[in-house]
C-alpha distance (Angstrom), angle and dihedral (degrees) to the residues before:
residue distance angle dihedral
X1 . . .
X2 3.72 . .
X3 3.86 131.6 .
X4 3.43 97.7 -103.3
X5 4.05 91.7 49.4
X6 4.04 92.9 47.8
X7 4.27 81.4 46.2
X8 3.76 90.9 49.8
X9 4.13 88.3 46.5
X10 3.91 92.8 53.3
X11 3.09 92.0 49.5
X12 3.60 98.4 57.0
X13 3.51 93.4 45.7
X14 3.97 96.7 54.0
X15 3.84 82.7 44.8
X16 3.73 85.3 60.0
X17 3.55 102.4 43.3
X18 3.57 86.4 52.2
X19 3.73 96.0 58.2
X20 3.64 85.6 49.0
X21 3.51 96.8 55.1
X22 3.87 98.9 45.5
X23 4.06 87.5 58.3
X24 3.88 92.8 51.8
X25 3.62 100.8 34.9
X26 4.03 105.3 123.0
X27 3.74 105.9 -131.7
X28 3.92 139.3 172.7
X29 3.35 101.1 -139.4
X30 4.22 115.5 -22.5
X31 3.93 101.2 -176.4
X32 3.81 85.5 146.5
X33 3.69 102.4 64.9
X34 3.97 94.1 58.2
X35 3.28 140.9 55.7
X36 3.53 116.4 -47.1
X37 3.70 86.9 -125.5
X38 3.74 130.2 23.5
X39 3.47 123.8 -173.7
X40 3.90 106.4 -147.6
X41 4.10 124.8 7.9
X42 4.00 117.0 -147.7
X43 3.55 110.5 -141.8
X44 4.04 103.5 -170.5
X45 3.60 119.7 -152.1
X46 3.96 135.9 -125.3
X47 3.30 118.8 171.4
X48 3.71 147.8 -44.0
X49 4.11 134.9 -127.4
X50 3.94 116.0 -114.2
X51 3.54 82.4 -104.0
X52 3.47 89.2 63.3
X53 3.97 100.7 -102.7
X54 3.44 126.7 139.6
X55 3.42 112.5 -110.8
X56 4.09 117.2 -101.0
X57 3.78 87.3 -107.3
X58 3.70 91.1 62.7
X59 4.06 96.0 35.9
X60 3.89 78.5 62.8
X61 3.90 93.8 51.6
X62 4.32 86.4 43.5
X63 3.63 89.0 54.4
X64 3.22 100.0 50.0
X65 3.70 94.8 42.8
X66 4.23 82.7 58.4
X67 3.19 84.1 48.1
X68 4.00 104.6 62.2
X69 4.01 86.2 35.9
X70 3.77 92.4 57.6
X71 3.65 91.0 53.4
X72 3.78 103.7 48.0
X73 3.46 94.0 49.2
X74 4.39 90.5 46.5
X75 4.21 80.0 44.6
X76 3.68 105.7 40.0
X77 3.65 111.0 7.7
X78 4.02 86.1 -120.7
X79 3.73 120.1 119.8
X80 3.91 116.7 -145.5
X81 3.78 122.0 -137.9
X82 3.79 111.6 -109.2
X83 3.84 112.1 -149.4
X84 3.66 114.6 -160.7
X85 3.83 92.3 -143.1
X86 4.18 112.5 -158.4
X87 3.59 144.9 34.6
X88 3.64 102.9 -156.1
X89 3.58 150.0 -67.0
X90 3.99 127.9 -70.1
X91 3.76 86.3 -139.5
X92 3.82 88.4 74.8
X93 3.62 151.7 14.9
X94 4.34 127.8 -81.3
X95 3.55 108.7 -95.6
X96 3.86 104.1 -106.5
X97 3.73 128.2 -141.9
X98 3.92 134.1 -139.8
X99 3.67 90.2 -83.3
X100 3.77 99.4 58.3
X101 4.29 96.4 -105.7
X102 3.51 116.7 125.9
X103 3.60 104.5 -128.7
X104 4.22 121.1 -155.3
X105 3.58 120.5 -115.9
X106 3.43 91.1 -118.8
X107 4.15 95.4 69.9
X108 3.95 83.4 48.2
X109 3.80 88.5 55.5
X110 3.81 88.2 47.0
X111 3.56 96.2 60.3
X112 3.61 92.8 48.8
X113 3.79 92.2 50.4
X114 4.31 84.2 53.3
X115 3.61 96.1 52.6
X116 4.15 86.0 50.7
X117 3.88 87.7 58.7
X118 3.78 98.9 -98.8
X119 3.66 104.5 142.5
X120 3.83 119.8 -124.3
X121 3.78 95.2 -124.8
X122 3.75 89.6 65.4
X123 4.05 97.1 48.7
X124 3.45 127.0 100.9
X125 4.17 129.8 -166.5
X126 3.63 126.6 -150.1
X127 3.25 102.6 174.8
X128 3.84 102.4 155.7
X129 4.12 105.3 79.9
X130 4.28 120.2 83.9
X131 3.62 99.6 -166.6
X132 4.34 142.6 23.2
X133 4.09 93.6 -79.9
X134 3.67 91.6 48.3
X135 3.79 88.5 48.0
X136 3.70 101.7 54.9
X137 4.30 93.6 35.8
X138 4.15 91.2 52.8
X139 3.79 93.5 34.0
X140 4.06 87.7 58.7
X141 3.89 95.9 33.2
X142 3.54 99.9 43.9
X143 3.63 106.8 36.1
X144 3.87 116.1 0.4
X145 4.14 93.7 50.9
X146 3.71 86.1 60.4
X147 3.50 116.6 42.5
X148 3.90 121.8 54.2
X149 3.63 92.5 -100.4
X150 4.35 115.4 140.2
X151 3.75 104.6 150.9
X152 3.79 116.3 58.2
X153 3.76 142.7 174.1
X154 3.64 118.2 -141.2
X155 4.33 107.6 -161.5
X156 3.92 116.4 -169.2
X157 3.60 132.8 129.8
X158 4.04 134.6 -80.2
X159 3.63 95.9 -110.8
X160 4.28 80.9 59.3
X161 3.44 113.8 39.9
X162 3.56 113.1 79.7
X163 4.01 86.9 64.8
X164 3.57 95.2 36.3
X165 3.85 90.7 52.5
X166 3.84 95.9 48.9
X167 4.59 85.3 43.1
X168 3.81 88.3 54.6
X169 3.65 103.5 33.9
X170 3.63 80.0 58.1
X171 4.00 108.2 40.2
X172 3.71 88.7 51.0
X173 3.59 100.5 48.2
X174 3.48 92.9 55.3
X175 4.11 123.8 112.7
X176 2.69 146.9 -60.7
X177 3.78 101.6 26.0
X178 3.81 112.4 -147.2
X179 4.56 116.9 -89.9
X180 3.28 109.2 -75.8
X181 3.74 102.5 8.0
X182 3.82 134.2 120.9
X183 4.07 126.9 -136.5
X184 4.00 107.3 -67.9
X185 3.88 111.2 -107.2
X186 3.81 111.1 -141.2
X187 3.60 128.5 -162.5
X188 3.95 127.2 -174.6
X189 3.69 131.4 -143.5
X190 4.14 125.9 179.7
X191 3.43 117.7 -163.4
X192 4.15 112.5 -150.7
X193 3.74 112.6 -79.9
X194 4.18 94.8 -159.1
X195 3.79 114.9 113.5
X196 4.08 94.3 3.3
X197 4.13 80.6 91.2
X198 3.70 139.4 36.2
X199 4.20 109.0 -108.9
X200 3.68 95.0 -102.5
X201 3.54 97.9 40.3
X202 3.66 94.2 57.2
X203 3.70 91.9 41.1
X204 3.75 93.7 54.9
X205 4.11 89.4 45.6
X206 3.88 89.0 53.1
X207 3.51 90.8 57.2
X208 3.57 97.5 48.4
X209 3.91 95.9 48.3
X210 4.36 85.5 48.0
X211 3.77 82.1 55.4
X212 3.90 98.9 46.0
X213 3.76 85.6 44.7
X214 3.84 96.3 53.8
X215 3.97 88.7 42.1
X216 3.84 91.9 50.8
X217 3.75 97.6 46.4
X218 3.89 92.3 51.8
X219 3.37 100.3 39.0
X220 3.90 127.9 90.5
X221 3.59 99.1 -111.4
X222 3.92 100.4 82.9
X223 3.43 92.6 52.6
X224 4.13 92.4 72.3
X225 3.45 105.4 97.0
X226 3.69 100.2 179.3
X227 3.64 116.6 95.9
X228 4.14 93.2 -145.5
X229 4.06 87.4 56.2
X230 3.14 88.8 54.3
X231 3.93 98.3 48.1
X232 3.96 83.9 48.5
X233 3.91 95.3 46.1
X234 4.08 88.8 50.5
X235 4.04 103.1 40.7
X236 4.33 86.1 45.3
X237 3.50 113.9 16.7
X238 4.56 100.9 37.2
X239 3.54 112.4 83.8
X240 3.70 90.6 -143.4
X241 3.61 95.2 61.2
X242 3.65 113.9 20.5
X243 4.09 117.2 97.7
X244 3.61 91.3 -113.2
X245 3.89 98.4 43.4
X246 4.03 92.2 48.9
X247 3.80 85.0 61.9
X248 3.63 97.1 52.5
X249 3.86 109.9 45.5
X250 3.83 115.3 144.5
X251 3.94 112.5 -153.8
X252 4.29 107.8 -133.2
X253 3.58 107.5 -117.4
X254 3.57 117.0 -81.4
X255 4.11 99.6 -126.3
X256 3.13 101.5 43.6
X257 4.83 114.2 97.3
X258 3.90 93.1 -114.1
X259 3.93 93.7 55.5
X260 4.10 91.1 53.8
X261 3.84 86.0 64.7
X262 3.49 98.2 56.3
């Protein structure tokens, strides 16, 4: 190999570790390493107290979301959409309110988002998907599709985004893009994961999410590229969503790590 090639090669690989860094860099509030303007923030979901809270992991992702809003509108004048992104998780029930409806995490997220000064106008609620997949496909579909919105902000924690990145990067490239609209531009922010869990908790929700990476990236269904294959592999193939599956969900059991992060 020559010098220059073994230059090139270093290169590429600080290049990379760089990227990788930026999207898992903890942060309070990082409105200076994105675009200056964005025009909708995705604030993902991840579980709620019985009390109906959102879990400290997610009060992290809601704050920052606030955050980046509060900014661009003292910067620019231009409010952001905020889309609550996530109605719960398959591994356990809706949280249900004093009147007996089950109410999506995404509503709960809402009113959070309120009391931080984000006005209601600007909110959003997708309150349909149970798990990362379902989040980016009903995100795009139900909200981003529609509404003029190219440059977004997707806001989870460290201990999610490498899967989350390589879900989204892949839901919204797929085709056809909507008339009259360019490629979506996706940026990533991860909000610090230490204190928001118990040790062993977080540790045992790490693994899973390196696992769920690895099984998504060598599996077949990120090589669809099709948007309507993808609409047909989620509403008859995912057991989350398909008639069948919605009739069969099995709740994880409630002492074990993984079910405190839900």
């Amino acid at each position: 190999m020559s010098a220059m090639s073994s230059v090139t090669r270093c290169v590429a690989v600080l290049l990379v570790i760089g990227l990788i860094g930026y999207v898992a860099r903890p942060s309070e509030s990082r409105s200076d390493l994105f675009s200056p303007s964005v025009d909708a923030i995705l604030v993902l979901a991840g579980g709620v107290s019985n009390e109906g809270k959102p879990h400290e992991t997610v009060m992290r992702r809601l704050r920052e979301a606030a955050s980046v809003y509060q900014s661009q509108i003292a910067r620019s004048g231009a409010a952001p959409a905020v889309v609550c992104n996530g109605g719960g998780t398959t591994h356990k029930p809706k949280w249900v309110d004093p009147a007996g409806y089950a109410v999506p995490e995404a509503a709960l997220m809402a009113r959070e988002l309120r009391a931080m000064g984000v006005k209601s106008s600007d909110i959003y609620v997708e309150g349909y998907s149970d798990d990362t997949i379902g989040n980016a496909f009903f995100a795009r579909v139900m909200h981003a599709d529609v509404r003029p919105w190219t440059n977004l902000l997707v806001v989870t924690s460290s201990f999610q985004m490498a899967r989350t990145q390589a879900i989204y990067d892949w839901v919204f490239g797929l085709l056809p893009m909507p008339t009259q609209k360019r490629a979506y531009r996706l940026e990533y922010v991860a909000v610090a994961d230490e204190g928001a869990l118990p040790r062993a908790v977080l540790r045992s929700r790490r693994t899973r999410e390196a696992s769920s990476l690895r099984s998504f990236q060598a599996g077949t269904l990120v090589r669809l590229t099709e948007l309507a294959s993808v609409h047909e592999w989620i509403n008859l193939q995912h057991s989350a969503y398909s008639a069948s599956g919605m009739l069969m969900k099995r709740p994880l059991n409630k002492s074990s790590a993984l079910a405190l992060t839900y």
